[in-house]
DRENDRENDREN-63805 format. One line per field, with one value per residue: residue number from 1; residue in three letters; chain; x, y, z of N, C-alpha, C, CB in turn. Coordinates in nm, 2 decimals. Atoms other than C-alpha are relative to their C-alpha. Glycine has a CB too. Layout:
N
nr: (NUM_...);
rest: (ALA_...);
kette: (A_...);
n_c1: (X_...);
n_c2: (Y_...);
n_c3: (Z_...);
ca_c1: (X_...);
ca_c2: (Y_...);
ca_c3: (Z_...);
c_c1: (X_...);
c_c2: (Y_...);
c_c3: (Z_...);
cb_c1: (X_...);
cb_c2: (Y_...);
cb_c3: (Z_...);
END
This chain:
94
nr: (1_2_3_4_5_6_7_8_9_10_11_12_13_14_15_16_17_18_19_20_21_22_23_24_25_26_27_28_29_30_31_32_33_34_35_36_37_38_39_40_41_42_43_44_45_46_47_48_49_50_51_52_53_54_55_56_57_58_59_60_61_62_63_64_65_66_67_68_69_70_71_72_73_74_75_76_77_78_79_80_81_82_83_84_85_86_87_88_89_90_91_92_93_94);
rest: (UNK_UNK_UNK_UNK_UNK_UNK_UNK_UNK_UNK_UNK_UNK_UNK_UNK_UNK_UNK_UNK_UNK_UNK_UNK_UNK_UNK_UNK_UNK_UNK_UNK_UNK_UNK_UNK_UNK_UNK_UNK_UNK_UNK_UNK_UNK_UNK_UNK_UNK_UNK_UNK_UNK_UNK_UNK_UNK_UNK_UNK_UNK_UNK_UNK_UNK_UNK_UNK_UNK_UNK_UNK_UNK_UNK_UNK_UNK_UNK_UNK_UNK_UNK_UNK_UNK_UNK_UNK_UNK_UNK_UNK_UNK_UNK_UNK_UNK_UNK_UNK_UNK_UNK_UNK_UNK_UNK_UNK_UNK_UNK_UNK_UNK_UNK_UNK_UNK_UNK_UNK_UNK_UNK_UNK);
kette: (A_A_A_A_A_A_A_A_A_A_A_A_A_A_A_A_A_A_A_A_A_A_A_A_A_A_A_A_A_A_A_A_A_A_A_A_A_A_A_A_A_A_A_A_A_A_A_A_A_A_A_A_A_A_A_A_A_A_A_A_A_A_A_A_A_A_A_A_A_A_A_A_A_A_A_A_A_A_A_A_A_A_A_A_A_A_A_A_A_A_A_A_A_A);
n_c1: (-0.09_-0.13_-0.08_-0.12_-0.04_-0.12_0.07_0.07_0.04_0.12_0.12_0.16_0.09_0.09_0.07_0.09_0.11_0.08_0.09_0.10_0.09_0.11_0.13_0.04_-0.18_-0.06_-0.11_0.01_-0.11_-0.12_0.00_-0.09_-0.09_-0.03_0.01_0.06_0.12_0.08_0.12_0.10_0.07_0.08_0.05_0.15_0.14_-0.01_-0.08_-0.14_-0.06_-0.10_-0.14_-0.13_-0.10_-0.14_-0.16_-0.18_-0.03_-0.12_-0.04_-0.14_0.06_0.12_0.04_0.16_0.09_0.15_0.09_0.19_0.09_0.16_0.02_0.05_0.07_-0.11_-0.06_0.06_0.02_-0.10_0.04_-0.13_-0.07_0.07_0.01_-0.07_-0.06_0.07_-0.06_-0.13_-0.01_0.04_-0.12_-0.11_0.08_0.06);
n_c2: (0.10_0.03_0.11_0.04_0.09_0.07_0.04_0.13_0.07_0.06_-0.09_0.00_0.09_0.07_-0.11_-0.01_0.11_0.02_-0.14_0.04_0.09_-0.07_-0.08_-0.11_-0.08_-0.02_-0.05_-0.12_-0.03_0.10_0.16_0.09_-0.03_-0.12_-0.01_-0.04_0.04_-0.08_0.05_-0.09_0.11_-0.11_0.05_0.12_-0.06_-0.10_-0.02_-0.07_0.01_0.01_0.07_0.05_0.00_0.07_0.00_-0.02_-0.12_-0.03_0.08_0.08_0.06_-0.02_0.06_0.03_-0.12_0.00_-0.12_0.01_-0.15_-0.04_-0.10_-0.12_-0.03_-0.05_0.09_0.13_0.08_0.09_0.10_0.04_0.08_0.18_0.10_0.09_0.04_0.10_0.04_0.06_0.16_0.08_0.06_0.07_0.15_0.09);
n_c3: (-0.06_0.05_-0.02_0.06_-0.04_0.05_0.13_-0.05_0.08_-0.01_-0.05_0.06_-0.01_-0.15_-0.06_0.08_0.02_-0.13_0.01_0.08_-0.06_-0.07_0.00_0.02_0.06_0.14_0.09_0.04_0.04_-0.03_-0.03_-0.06_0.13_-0.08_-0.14_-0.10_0.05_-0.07_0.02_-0.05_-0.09_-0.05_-0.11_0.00_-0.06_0.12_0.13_0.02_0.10_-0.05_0.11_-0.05_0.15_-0.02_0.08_0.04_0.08_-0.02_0.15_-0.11_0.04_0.05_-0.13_0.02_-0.05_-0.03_-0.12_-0.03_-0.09_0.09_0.10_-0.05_-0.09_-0.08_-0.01_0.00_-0.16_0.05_0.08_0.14_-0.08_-0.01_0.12_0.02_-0.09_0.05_0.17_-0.03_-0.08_0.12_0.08_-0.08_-0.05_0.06);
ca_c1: (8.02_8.37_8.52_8.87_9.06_9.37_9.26_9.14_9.13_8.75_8.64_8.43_8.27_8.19_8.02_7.85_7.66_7.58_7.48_7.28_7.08_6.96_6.59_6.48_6.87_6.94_7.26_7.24_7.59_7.90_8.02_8.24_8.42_8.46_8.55_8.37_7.97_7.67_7.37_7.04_6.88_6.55_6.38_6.09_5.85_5.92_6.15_6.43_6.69_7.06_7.36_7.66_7.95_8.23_8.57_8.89_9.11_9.46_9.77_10.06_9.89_9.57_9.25_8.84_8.63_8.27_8.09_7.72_7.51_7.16_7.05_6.86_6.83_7.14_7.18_7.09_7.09_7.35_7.15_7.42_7.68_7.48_7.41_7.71_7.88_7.62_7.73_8.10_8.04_7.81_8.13_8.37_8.13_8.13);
ca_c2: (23.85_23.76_23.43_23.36_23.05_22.90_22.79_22.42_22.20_22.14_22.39_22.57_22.32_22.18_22.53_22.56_22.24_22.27_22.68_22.54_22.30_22.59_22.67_22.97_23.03_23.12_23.19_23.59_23.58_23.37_23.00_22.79_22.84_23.20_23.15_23.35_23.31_23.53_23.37_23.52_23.34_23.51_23.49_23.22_23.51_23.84_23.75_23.93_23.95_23.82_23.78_23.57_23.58_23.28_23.31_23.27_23.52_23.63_23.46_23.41_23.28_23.19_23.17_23.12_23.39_23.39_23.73_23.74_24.04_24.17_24.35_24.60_24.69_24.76_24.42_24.08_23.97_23.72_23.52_23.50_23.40_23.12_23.01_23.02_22.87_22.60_22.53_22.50_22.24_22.06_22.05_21.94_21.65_21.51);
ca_c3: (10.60_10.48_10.45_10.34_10.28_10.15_9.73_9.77_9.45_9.37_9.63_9.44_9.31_9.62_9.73_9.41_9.45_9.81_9.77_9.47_9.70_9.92_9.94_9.76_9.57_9.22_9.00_8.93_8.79_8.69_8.66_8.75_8.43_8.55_8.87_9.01_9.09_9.22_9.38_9.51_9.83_9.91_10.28_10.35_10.49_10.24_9.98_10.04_9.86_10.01_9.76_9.78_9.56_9.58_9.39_9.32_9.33_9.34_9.16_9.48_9.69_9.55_9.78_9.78_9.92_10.02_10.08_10.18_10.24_10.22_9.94_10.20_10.54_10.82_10.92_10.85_11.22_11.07_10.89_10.59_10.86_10.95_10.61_10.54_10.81_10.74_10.34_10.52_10.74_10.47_10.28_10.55_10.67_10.31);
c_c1: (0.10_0.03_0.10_0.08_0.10_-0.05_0.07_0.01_-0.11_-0.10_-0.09_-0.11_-0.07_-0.10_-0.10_-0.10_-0.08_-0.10_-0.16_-0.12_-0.08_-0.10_0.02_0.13_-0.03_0.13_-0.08_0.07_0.11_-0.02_0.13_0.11_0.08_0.09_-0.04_-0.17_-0.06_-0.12_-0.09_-0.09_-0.11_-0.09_-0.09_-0.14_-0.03_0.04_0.08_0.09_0.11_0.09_0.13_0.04_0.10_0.08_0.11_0.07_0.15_0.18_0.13_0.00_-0.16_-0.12_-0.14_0.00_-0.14_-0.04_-0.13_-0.03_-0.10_0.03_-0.05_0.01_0.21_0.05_-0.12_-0.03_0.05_-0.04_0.07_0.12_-0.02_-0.05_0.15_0.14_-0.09_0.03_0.14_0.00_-0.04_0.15_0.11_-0.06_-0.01_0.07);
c_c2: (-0.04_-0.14_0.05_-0.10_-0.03_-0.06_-0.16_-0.05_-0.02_0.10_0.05_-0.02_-0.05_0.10_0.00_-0.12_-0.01_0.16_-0.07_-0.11_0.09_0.01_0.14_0.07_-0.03_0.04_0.17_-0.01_-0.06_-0.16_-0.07_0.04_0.16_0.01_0.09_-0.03_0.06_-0.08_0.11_-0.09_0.11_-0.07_-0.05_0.18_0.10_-0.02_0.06_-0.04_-0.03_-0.02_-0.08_0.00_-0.10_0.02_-0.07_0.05_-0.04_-0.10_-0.10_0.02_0.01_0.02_0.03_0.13_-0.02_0.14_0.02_0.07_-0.01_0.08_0.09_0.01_0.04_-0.11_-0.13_-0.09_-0.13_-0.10_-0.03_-0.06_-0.15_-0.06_-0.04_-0.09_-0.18_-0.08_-0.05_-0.13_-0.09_-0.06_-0.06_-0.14_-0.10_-0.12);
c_c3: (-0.11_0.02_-0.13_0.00_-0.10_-0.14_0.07_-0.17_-0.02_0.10_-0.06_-0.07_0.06_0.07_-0.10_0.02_0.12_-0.01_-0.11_0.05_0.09_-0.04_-0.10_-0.09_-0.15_-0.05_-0.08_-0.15_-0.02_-0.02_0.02_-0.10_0.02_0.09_0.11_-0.01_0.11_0.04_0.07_0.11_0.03_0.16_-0.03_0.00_-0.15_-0.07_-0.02_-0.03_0.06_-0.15_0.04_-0.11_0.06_-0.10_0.02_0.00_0.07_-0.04_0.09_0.13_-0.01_0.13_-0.01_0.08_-0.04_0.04_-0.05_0.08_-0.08_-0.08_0.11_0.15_0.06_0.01_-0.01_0.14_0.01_-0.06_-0.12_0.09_0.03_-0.06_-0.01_0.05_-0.04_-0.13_0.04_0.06_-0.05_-0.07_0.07_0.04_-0.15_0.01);
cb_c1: (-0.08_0.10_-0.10_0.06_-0.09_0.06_0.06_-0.18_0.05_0.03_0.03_-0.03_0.01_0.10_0.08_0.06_0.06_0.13_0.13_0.07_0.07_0.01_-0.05_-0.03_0.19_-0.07_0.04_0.06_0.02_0.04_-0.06_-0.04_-0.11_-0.10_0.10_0.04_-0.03_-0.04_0.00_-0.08_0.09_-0.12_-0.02_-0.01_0.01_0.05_-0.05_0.05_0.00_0.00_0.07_0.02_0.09_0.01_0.06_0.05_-0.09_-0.04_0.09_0.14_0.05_-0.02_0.07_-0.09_0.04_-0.04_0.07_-0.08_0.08_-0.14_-0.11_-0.15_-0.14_-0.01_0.07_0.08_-0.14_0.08_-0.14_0.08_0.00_-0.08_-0.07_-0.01_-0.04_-0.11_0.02_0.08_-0.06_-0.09_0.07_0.05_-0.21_-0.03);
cb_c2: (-0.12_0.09_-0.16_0.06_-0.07_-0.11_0.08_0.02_-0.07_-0.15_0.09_0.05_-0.04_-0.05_0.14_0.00_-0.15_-0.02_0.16_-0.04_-0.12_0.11_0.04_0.06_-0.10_0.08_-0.16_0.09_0.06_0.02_-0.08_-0.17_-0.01_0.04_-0.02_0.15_-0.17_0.11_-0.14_0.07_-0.08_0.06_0.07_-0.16_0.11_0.09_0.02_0.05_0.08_-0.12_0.12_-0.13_0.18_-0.14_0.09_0.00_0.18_0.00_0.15_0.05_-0.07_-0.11_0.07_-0.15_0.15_-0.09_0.16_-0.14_0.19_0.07_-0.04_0.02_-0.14_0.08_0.03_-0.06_-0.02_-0.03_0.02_0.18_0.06_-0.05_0.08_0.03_0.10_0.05_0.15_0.07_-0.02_0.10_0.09_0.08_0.04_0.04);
cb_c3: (0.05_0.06_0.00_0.01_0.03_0.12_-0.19_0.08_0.00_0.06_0.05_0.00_-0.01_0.14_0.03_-0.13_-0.03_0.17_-0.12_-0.11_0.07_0.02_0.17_0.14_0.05_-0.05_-0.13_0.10_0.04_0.16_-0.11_0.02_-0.15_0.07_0.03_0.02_-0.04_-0.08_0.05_-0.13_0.15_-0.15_0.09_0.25_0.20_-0.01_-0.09_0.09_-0.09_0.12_-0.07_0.09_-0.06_0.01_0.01_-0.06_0.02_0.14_-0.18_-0.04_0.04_-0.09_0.14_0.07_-0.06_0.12_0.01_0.06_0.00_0.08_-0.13_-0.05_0.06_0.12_0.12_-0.07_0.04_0.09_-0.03_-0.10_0.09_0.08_-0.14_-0.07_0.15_-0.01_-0.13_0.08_0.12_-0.12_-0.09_0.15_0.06_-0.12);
END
């Protein structure tokens, strides 16, 4: 899964702190200082492995990006979608 969005002031900050509240997530890769940043959410049952990467990128114009995929299988059965569909709306409700 792909998200893309128009660069935000503070955005990802605001993703970093809500991703970082998930269950089961770690920082692989990256920091804020970076701008870019890797995390690792693993499932309740197995422990599988999902990755997400947010950023920064691009110079004119700028713009966030979220992309979240399993580490293994064909499909997640969108369970990365609806995380992070879930982390957006966290941040719009704050």
């Amino acid at each position: 899964m792909i998200w893309r969005a128009p660069y935000e002031e503070g955005l990802l900050k605001s993703l970093d702190e809500v991703i970082r509240k998930t269950p089961r997530t770690d920082v692989v890769a990256g920091s804020l200082a970076d701008g870019q940043i890797t995390y690792v959410t693993r499932s309740a049952l197995m422990g599988y492995p999902d990755f997400t990467t947010i950023g920064i990128y691009g110079d004119d114009p700028r713009y966030a990006e979220i992309y979240a995929r399993s580490r293994f299988g064909k499909s997640d059965l969108g369970v990365n979608a609806k995380r992070v569909e879930g982390w957006l709306t966290e941040i719009k409700t704050r």
